[in-house]
C-alpha positions as CSV (number, residue, x, y, z in Angstrom):
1,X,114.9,126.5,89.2
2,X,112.7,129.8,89.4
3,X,111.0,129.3,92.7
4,X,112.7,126.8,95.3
5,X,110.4,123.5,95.7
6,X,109.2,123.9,99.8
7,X,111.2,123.1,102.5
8,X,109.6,120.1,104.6
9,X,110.3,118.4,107.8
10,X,109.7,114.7,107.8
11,X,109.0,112.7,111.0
12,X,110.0,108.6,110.2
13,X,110.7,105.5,111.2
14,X,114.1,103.6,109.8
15,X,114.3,100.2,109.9
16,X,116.9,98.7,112.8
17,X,119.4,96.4,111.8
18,X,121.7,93.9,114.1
19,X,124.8,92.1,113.0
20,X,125.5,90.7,116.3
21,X,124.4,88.0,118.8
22,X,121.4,89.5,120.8
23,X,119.6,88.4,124.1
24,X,116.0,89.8,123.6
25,X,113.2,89.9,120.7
26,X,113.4,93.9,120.6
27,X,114.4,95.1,117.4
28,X,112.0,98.9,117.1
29,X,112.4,101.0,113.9
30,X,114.6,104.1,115.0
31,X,112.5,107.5,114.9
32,X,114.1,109.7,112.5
33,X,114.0,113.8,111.2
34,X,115.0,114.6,108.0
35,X,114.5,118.4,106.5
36,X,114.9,119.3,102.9
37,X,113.6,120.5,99.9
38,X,110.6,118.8,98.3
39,X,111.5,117.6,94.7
40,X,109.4,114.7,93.7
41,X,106.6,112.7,95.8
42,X,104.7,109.4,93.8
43,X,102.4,106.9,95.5
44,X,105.2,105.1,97.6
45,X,107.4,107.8,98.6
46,X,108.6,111.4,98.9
47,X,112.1,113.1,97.5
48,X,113.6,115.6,99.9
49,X,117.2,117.5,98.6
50,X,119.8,119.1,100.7
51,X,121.4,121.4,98.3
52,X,119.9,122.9,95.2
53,X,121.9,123.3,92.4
54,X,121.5,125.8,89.4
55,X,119.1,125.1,86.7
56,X,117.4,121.4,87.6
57,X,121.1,119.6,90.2
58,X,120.2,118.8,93.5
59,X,122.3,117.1,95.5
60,X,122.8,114.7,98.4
61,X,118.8,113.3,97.7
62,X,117.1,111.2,100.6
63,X,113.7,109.0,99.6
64,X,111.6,108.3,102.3
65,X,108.6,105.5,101.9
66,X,105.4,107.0,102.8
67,X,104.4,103.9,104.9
68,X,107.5,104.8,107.2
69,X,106.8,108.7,107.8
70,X,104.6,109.8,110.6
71,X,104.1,113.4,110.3
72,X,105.4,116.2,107.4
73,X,105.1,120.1,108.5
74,X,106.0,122.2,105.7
75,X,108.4,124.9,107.1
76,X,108.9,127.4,104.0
């Protein structure tokens, strides 16, 4: 890669899980940040990248679905 891909903050909500008995009806997504690089974005969700690699690797990849993120600020 020539120039990095930018470096983005992402501001979500992951979906909560229970395995166990429970007393109440709460069950809220859990508000999330995740911050990586950029490397593909379609229709229903964005590609972020901890580590880039030489030539095209990247490595440890995260997709977030855009109808769970709440903000993006691009940071570099």
């Amino acid at each position: 890669m020539s120039t990095p891909p930018p470096i983005v903050l992402i501001e979500w909500l992951d979906a909560y899980a229970s395995a166990g008995w429970e007393d109440d009806s709460k069950a809220e997504p859990a508000p999330c940040k995740t911050i990586g690089f950029l490397i593909d974005e379609t229709d229903t969700y964005v590609l972020l990248a901890a580590t880039l690699g030489h030539s095209t690797e990247t490595n440890a990849r995260f997709a977030i679905p855009k109808g769970m993120i709440l903000t993006r600020t691009v940071i570099a």
